[in-house]
C-alpha positions, 0 to 999 in steps of 0.5 A: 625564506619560507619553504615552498615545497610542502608536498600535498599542497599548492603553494600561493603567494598573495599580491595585494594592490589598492583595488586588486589581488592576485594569488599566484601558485608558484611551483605553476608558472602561469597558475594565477587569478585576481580577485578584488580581496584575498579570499576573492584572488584564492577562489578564482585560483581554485576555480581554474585549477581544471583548466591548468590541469590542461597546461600540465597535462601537456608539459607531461607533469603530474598535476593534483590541486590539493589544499592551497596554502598562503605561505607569502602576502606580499604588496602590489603596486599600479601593476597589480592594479592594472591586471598583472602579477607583478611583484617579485616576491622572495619566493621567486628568488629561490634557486632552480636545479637544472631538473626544476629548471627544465620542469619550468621551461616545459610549462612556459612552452605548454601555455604556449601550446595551449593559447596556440590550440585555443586560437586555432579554434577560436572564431576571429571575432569573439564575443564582446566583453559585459561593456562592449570591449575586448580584442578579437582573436588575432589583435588578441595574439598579436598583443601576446607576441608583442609582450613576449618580445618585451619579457625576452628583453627582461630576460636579457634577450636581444632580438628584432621584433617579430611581426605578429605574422612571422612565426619563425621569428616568433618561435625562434625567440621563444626557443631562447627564452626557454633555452634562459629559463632552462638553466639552473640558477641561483635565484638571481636577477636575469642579465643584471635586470630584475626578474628572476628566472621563477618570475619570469616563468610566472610571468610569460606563462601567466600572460599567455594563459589569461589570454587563452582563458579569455579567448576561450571564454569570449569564443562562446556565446554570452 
């Protein structure tokens, strides 16, 4: 298994589909960009680099985007296709220390806070997209609550799905989510299923950045 902590650098996995690419830094749950070729997915992770300096920030981890180093290429699928990271490469197999575990749940829960803040001043109606589509602000959140209820499952968490409307609910299944994700592990699948704790943070965190990114985006004039 390739080493992933090279100190100075930030460490990239390449996910590479038929018609898209995604490069995802993986000691920064959330930190992944798409582009149409390697180079593309690389300059678009660079380029966001200012603005997940915000979700460290909040998670109160030192952040300092330096040289970015491929150390994983790994296959995509439809997913990737689609718009999601969506292979588990064996770097997300790695094990997590408790310490490590910890610093994994505080940036899933500082995306969170981030699309929390950026919704709060958001407008409800955002600009459409170059070809007249996209979701407004609370469809927007309602998605990313539905989604999560989903990845709870994947991460063998079994709960009532939450109205978009009930935040009790919805924070009450996201306090188990980083309450799994907090747990040292082996680097083992969560719940006998297939994601493992480091894709799962990947992942959740992801989901709810590229939203708040695009709610960011979208809630300025074209």
């Amino acid at each position: 298994m390739p080493d992933a902590t090279r100190a100075g650098t930030i460490v990239v996995t390449v996910e590479a589909g038929a018609k898209k690419v995604f490069a995802s830094a993986l000691d920064w749950p959330g930190w992944s960009r798409s582009g149409k070729t390697d180079e593309a997915a690389l300059t678009a992770l660079a380029a966001y680099a200012d603005r997940y300096a915000v979700v460290a920030r909040e998670a109160t981890e030192p952040f300092e985007a330096g040289a970015y180093e491929v150390v994983e290429h790994t296959g995509g699928g439809s997913g990737t296709d689609f718009g999601v990271p969506s292979s588990i490469t064996d770097l997300d197999h790695r094990p997590a220390d408790s310490p490590e575990a910890d610093r994994q749940s505080r940036l899933v829960a500082a995306a969170w806070v981030v699309l929390d803040r950026v919704a709060a001043g958001a407008p409800a109606e955002l600009r459409k997209g170059p070809r007249g589509g996209g979701r407004d602000r609370d469809k927007m959140l309602a998605h990313v609550f539905e989604a999560d209820w989903y990845y709870a499952r994947e991460m063998g968490i079994r709960v009532p799905q939450p109205a978009a409307t009930d935040r009790q609910a919805i924070d009450a299944m996201r306090t188990e989510m980083l309450a799994v994700l907090r747990e040292a592990s082996d680097g083992s699948p969560l719940a006998g299923r297939k994601w493992t704790p480091r894709y799962a943070a990947r992942r959740v965190a992801w989901h709810s950045l590229d939203h708040a990114w695009e709610m960011e985006d979208r809630a300025e004039p074209g």
